[in-house]
N, C-alpha and C positions, 0 to 999 in steps of 0.2 A: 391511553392516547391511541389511537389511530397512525399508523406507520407505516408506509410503503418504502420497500428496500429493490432498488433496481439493478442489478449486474451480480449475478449470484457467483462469484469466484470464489478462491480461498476467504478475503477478508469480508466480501458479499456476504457470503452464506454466514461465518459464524459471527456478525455483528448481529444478524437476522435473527439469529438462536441467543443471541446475549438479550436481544429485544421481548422474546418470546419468552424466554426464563425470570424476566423482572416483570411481566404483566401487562404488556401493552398486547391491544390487536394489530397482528402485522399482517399485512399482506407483502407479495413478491412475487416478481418478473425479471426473466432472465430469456435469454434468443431462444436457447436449448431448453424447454422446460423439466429434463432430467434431473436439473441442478436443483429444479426446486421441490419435487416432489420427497425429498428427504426431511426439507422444513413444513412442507402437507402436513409430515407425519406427528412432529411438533404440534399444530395446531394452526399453521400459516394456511393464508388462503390466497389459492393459484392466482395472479391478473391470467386475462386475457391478451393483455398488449398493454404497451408503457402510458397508452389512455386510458385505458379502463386501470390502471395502477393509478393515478394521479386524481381520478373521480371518486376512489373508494376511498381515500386517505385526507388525513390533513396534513402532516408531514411526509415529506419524500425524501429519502439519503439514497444517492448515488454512488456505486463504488465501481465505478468502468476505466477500460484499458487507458484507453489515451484521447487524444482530441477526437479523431474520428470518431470514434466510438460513441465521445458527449454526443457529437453532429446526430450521428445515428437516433441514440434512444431520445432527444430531446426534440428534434425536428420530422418532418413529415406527417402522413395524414395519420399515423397512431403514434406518434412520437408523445412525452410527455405532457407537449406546449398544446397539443392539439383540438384538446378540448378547454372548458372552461376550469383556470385555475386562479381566478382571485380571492387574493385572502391567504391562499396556500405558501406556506414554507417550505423547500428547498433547500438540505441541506448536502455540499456536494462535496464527494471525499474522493475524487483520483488526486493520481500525480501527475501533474501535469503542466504547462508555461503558464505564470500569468496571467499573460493576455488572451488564455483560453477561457478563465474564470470569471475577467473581467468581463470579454463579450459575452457569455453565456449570461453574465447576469443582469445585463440593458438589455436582453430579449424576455428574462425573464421579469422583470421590473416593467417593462413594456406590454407585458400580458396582466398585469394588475397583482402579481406573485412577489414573496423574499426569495433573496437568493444568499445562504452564507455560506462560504467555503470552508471544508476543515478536512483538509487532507492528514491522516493521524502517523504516528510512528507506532510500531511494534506489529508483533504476527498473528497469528493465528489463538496463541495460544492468551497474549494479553487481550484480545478482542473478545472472549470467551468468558473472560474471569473483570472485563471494566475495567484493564489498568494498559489501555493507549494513551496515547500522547496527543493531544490534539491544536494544532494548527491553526486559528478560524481565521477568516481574513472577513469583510462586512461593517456596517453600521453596529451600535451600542444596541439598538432597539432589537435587531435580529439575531444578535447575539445573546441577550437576554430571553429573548424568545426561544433556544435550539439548548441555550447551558441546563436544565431541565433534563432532555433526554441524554446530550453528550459529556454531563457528570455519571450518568448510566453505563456509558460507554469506556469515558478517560479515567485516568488516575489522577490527569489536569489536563486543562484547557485553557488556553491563553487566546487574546486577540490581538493578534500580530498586527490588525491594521486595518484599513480598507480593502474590497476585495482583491486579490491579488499580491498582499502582503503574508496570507497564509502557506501558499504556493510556493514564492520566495522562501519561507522557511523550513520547508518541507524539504525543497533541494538540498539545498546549505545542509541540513541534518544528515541527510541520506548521503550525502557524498563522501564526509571520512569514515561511514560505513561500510560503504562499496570498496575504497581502497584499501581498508584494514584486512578484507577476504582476501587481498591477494598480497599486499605487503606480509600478511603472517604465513602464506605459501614460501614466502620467498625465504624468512628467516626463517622455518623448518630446513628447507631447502637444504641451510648452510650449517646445521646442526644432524640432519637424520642421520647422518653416517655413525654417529656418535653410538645407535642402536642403542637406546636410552626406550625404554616404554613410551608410546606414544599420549595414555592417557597419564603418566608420569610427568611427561615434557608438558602437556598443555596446562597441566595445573601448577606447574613450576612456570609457564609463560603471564597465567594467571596473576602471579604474584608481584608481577613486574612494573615501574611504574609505565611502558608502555602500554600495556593489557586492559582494553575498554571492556563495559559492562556485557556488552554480549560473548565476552569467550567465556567469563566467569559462568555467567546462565546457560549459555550452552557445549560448556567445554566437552563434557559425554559424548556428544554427537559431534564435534572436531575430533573429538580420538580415534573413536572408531571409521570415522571417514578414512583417515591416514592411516589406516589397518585395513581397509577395502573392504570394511563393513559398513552392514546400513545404517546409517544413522539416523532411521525415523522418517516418518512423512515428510513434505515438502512444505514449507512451511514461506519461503521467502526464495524461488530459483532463478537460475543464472541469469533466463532469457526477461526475468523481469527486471533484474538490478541493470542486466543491458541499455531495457527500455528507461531507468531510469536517470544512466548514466548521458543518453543520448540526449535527452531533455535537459538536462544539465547543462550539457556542451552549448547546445542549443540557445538556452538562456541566458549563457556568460557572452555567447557571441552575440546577440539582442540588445545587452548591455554595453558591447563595445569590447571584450577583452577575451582570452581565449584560456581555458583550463588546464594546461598541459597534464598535469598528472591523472586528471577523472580521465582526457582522452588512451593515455598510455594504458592505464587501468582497462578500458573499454576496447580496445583491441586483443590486452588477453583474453578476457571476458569473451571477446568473438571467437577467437580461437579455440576455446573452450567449447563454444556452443555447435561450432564446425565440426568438431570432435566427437559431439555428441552427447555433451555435458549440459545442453540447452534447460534439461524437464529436473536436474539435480537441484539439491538444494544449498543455498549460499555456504551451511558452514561442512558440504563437499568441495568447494572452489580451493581451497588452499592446498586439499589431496593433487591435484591437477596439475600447477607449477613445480609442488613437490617432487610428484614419482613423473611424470612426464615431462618437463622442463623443456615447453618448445622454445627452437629456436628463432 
């Protein structure tokens, strides 16, 4: 199949290399084309511009920052939309409001194109290996049309709803995520003095019925954070769960009610990135509260 992948980030690029390793022709565009020239090496082939992406392919997956950004690569005179895309799928995986997804997709329903949303869960490293979590929000028809490539991709895929219902569950999921990096700062916090082994403590926190699936997967890289060792590339940082907690907020206030905990969460989180903690990686966030403890 034919594949265009546009926003070459962390999850951009290695969806792009999970695409390329199962046998599909992918091409790829990103602003900086630095980003891409590592999947060239792969076998990808460079776009020109998010037109000339959208002409070479039949399927387009989208993995960009936030609304602006859709704005960007999808509109103007080399934007996605810009040339002829009927018939073409569209399959689009930010994080981002609803009602981003939804108008993005009567512009593109408007151009003769599907549009299904599937914004995923997990990092870098389930994106590599085909075991995300996938989101879709859309029609029966377009979802059978995209489950094909994004069983390639998930370990499941579910269809949350209409466009827009993907979105929605993307937040909701991501959200006792983001507060567990800092809820589990805070109960180190109240235990380090104890001068118990760090990778000790995490695997004893492990066993807890509090302790979600990601300490367990990456409780290594929590030890050695709170030992002020590296714990590995960046897989999932601060400034992005920021971005994700602000959309969050964003969307409970859309709905009518207001978040207190994701907002409290999101303040330290600022402070953190103020600090300088912005390019670290989610499971350095609990190192942060722990040894620095602002006030």
């Amino acid at each position: 199949m034919r594949i265009g992948v546009a926003g070459l980030g962390r999850m951009g690029s290695a969806i792009a290399q999970r695409l390329i390793e199962v046998g599909h022709e992918v091409s790829v565009w990103n602003r900086s084309i630095e980003k891409a020239r590592p999947l060239a090496d792969l076998g990808a082939d460079i776009a020109s511009s998010q037109k000339d992406l959208a002409q070479r392919v039949d399927t387009i997956i989208t993995v960009l920052t936030d609304a602006d950004a859709i704005a960007r690569v999808f509109g103007g005179e080399d934007g996605l939309l810009a040339g002829p895309v009927d018939g073409k799928l569209f399959i689009e995986m930010s994080t981002v409001q609803p009602a981003t997804e939804q108008a993005l997709a009567e512009r593109v329903l408007a151009r003769g194109a599907a549009l299904l949303e599937c914004p995923v869960g997990g990092t870098v490293g389930p994106a590599l290996s085909g075991k995300l979590l996938g989101f879709a929000g859309g029609n029966q028809a377009d979802f059978d049309r995209a489950k094909p490539v994004l069983d390639q991709l998930c370990r499941r895929v579910e269809l949350m709803g209409p466009v827009g219902a993907g979105s929605s569950m993307k937040l909701a999921v991501n959200l006792p995520l983001a507060v567990f990096w800092q809820s589990f700062g805070e109960a180190y916090a109240l235990c380090r003095h104890l001068g118990r082994d760090p990778g000790w403590m995490v695997e004893y926190f492990a066993e807890t019925s509090g302790a979600p699936n990601v300490l367990r997967a990456r409780g290594t890289a929590v030890a050695r954070a709170l030992q002020s060792q590296d714990p590995g590339s960046a897989t999932f940082d601060c400034d992005s769960i920021r971005k994700d907690l602000r959309t969050m907020v964003a969307e409970a206030r859309t709905l009518g009610f207001e978040l207190p905990l994701a907002q409290r969460t999101l303040a330290v989180f600022d402070q953190a990135s103020e600090a300088g903690w912005g390019g670290r990686d989610c499971t350095e966030l609990p190192a942060f509260w722990s040894t620095a403890r602002p006030v």
